[in-house]
C-alpha positions as CSV (number, residue, x, y, z in Angstrom):
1,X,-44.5,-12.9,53.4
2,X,-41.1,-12.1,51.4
3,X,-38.9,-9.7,53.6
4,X,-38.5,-6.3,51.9
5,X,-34.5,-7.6,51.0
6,X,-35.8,-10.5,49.3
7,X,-38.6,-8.4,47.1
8,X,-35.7,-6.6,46.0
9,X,-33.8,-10.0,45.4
10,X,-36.6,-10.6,43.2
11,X,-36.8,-7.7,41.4
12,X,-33.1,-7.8,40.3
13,X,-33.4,-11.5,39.4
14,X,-36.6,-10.5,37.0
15,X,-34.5,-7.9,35.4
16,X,-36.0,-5.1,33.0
17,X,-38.7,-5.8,30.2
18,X,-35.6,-6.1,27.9
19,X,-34.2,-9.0,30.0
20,X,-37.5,-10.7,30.3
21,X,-37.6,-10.7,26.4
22,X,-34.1,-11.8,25.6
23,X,-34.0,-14.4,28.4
24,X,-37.7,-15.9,27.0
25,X,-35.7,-16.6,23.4
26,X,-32.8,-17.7,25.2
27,X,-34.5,-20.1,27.2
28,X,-36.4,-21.1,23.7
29,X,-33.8,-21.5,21.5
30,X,-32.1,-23.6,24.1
31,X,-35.4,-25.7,23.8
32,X,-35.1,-26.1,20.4
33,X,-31.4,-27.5,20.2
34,X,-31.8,-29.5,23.2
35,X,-28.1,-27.8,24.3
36,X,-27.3,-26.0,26.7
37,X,-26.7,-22.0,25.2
38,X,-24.5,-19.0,26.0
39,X,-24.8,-15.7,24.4
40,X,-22.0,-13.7,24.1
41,X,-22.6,-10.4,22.7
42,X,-21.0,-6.7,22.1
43,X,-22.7,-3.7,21.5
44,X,-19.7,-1.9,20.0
45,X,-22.0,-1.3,16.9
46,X,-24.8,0.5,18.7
47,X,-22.5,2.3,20.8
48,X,-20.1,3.4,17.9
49,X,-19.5,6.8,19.4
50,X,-17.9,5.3,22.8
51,X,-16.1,2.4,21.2
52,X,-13.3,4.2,21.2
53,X,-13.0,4.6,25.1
54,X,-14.0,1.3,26.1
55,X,-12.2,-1.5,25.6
56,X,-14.9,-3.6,27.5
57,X,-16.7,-4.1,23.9
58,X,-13.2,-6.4,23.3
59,X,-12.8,-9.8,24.1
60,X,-11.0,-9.4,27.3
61,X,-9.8,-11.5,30.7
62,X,-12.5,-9.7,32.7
63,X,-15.0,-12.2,30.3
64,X,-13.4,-15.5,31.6
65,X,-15.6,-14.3,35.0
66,X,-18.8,-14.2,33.2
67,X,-18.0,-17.4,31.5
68,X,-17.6,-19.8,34.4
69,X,-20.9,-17.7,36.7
70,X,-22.6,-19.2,33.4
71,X,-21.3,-22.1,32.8
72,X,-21.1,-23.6,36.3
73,X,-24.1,-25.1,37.3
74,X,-24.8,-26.4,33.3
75,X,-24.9,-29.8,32.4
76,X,-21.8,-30.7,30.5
77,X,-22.7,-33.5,28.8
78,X,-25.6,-31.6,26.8
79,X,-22.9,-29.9,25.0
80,X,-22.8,-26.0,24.5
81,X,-23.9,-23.6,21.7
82,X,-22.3,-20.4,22.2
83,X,-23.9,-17.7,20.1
84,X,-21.3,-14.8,19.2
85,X,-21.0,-11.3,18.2
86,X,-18.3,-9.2,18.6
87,X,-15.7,-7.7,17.1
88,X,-12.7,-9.9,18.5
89,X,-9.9,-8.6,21.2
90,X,-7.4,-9.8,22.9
91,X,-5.4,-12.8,21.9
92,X,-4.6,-14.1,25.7
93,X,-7.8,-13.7,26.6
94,X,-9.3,-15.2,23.9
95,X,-6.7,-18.5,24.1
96,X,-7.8,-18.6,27.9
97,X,-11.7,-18.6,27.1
98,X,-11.6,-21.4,24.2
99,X,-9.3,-23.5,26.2
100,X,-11.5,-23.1,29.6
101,X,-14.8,-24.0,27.5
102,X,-12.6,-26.9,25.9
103,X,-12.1,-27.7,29.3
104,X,-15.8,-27.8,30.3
105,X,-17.3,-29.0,27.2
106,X,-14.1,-31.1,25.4
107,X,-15.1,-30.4,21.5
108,X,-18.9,-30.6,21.5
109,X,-19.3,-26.9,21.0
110,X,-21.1,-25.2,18.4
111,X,-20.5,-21.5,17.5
112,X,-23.7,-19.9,15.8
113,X,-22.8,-16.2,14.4
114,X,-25.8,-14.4,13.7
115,X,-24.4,-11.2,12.6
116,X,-20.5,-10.5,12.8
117,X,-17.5,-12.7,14.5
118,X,-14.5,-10.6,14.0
119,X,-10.8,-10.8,14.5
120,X,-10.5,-13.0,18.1
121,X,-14.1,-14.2,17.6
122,X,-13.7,-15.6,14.4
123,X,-10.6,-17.5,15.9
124,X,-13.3,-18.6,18.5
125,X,-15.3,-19.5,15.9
126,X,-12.6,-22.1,14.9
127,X,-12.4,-23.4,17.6
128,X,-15.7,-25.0,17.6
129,X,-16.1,-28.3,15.8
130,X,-19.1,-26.3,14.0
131,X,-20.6,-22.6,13.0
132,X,-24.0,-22.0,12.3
133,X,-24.0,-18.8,9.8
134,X,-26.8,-17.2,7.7
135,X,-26.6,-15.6,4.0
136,X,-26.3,-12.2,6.3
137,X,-23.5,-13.6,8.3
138,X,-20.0,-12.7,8.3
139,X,-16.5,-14.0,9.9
140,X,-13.5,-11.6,9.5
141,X,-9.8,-12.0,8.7
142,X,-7.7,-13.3,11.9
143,X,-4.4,-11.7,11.6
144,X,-3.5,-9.8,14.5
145,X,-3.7,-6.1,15.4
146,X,-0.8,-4.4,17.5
147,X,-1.9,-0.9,19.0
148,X,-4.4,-0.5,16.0
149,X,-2.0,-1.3,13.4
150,X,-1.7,-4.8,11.4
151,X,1.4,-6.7,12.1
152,X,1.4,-7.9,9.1
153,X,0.8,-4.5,7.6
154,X,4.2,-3.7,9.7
155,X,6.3,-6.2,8.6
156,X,5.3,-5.8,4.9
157,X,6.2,-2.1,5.3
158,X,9.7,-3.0,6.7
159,X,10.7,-5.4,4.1
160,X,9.3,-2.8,1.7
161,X,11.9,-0.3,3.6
162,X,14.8,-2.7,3.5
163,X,14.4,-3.8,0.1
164,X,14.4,-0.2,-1.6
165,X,17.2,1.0,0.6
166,X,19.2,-1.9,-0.7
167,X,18.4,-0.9,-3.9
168,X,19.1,3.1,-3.7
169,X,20.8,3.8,0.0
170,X,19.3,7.8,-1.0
171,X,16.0,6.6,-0.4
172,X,17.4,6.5,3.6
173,X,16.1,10.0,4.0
174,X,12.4,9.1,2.7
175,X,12.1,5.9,4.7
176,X,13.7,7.1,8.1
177,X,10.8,9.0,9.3
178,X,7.8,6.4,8.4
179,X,10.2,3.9,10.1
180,X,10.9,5.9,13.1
181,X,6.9,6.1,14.2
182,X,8.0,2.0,15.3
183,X,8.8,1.6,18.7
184,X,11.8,-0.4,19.3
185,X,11.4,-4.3,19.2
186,X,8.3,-3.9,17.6
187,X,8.7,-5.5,14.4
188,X,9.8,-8.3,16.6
189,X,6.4,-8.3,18.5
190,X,4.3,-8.1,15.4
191,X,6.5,-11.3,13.8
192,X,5.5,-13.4,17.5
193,X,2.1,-12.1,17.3
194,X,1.4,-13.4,13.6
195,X,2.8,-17.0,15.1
196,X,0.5,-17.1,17.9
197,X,-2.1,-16.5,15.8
198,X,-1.7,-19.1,13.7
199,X,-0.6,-21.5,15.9
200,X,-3.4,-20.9,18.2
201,X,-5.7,-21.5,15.1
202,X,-4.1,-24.7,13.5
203,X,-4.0,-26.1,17.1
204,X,-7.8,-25.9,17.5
205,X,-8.8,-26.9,14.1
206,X,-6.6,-29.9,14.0
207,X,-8.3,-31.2,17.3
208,X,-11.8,-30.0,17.4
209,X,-13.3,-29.2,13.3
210,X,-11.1,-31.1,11.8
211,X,-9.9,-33.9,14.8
212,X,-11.8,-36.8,12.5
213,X,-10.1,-36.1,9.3
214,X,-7.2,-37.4,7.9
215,X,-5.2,-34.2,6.2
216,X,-6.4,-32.5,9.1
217,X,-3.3,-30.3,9.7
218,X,-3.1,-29.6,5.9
219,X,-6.6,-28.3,6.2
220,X,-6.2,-26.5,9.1
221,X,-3.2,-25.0,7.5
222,X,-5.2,-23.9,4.0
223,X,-7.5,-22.0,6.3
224,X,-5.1,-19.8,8.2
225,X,-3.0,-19.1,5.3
226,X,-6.1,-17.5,3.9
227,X,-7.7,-15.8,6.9
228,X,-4.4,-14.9,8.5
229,X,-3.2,-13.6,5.1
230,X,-3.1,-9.7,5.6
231,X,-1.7,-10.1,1.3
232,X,-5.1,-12.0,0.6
233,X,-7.7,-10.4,2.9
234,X,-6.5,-6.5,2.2
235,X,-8.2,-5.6,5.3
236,X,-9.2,-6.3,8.9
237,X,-12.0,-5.2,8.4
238,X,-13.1,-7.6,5.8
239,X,-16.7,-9.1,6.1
240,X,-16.4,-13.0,4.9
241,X,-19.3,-14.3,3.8
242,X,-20.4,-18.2,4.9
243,X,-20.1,-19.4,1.4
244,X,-16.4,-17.9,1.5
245,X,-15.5,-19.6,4.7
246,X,-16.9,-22.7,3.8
247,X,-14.8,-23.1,0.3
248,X,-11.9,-23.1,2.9
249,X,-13.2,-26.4,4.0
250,X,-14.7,-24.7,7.3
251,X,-17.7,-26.6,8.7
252,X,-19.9,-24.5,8.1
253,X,-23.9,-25.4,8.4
254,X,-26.9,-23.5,7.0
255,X,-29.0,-21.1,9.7
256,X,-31.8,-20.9,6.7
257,X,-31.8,-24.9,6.0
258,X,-33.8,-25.2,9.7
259,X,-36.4,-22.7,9.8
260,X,-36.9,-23.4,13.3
261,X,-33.5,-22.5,14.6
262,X,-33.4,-20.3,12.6
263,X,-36.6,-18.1,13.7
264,X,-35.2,-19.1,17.4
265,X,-31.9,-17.9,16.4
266,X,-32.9,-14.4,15.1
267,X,-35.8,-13.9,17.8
268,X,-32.9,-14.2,19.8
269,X,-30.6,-11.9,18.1
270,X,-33.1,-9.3,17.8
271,X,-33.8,-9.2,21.5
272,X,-30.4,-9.1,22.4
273,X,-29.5,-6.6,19.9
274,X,-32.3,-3.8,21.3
275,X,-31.2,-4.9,24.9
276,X,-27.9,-3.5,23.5
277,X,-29.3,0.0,21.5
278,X,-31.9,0.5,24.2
279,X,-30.3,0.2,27.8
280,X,-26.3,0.8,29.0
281,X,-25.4,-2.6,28.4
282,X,-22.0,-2.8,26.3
283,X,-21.6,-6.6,26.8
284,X,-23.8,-9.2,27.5
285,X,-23.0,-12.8,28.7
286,X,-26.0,-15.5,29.8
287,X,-27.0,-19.0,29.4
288,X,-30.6,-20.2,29.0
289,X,-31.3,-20.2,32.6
290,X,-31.2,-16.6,32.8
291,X,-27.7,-16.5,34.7
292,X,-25.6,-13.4,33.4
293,X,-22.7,-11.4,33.6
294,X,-23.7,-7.7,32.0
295,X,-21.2,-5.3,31.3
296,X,-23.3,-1.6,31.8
297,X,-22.1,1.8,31.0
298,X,-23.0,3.1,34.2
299,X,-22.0,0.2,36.1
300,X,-19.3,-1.1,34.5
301,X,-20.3,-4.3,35.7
């Protein structure tokens, strides 16, 4: 007979009728791929009206720890299929994720976006040698943010400054104040953060997506000029279609040309997504064998 500690062992293990359901998809889309599979997920849409006081919906260091509980005991060699949504975050944190699952699975990982990989999570989404999006999938521009504001929305502004001051010095008096809401240096900051992006992005294409080709950086180069363009994208916030991305010469491959990933894939997302709206999860991270890391709103763990 189980001793009352391991009951409750038990119990927690099981998890609520919302983990039985999204683990049960898990497990069976990890069936059908024959890889092992990670979801990574943010519930900053269905808890719109707190995303502004958490920044646990972000990508963030505090991830890496539910990474490597999932990833440990996973064979390696099967390869990983990381399915995403969120709406990006940090740039360290997000270089310090793709190059520890570089690390564990070298390039045979697949990113499959069932709804939305923003900002840092489309970068991650580069990093992959492959993303599996849907007609109702959507990447999203990768030039960085700087406390809320687009660096190169900044920059643009500044040479905008400079260049009609040049022109007539009395427009000093207009300019002074819209320049003066800048801390000092940051122009500086938003010029470095622009380069890490890029670089960060070229680096992974040119050795995972595009490693086997042979204008690899030239490709990799075509696609962050467009998605780190703040001139071509207009907005951060910009939804980009899988059709888009792949005109950029993005591997991108079909979720509706396998119907059975597909259904796997969206059983998957739908259970996840209600584990999100119904419960106090804001973040979820699990492999197929139901380990998980779950960020809660009254836990924060």
């Amino acid at each position: 007979m189980p001793s009352w500690p391991e009951v409750v062992n038990e119990i927690r293990a099981t998890g609520s009728a919302h983990d039985v359901v999204r683990r049960k998809y898990l497990a069976a889309l990890s069936e059908v791929t024959g890889r092992n599979t990670i979801i990574y997920y943010s519930g900053w849409l269905q808890k719109s009206e707190i995303a502004g006081l958490l920044s646990g919906f972000e990508v963030n260091d505090s991830d890496k720890h539910g990474f490597m509980a999932t990833v440990h005991k996973l064979d390696k060699a099967r390869g990983l299929d990381l399915v995403l949504h969120t709406p990006g975050g940090e740039m360290a944190a997000t270089e310090s994720i793709v190059d520890y699952l570089r690390a564990m699975f070298g390039a045979n990982i697949r990113v499959i976006v069932p709804q939305l990989a923003m900002s840092a999570g489309t970068m991650i989404a580069l990093a992959a040698n492959e993303i599996v999006m849907g007609r109702h999938s959507n990447l999203g521009p990768i030039d960085p943010q700087l406390q809320g504001l687009p660096a190169h929305g900044v920059i643009e502004e500044f040479t905008r400054a400079a260049t009609e001051i040049a022109a007539d010095p009395s427009k000093v008096a207009i300019w002074q104040p819209i320049i003066a809401k800048y801390p000092p240096t940051f122009i500086g900051e938003c010029q470095n953060a622009i380069a890490w992006a890029n670089d960060l992005v070229q680096r992974w294409l040119e050795t995972g997506m595009f490693a086997k080709e042979r204008k690899a950086a030239a490709k990799a180069l075509k696609v962050v000029e467009e998605l780190g363009s703040h001139a071509v994208t207009k907005s951060h916030a910009r939804h980009i279609s899988a059709d888009a991305v792949k005109k950029l010469g993005v591997a991108v491959k079909s979720l509706e040309g396998d119907q059975k990933l597909q259904d796997a894939v969206l059983s998957l997302h739908h259970a996840t997504i209600q584990t999100l709206q119904e419960t106090g999860a804001i973040k979820i991270i699990e492999n197929q064998s139901g380990i998980a890391s779950i960020q809660s709103i009254r836990s924060g763990s």
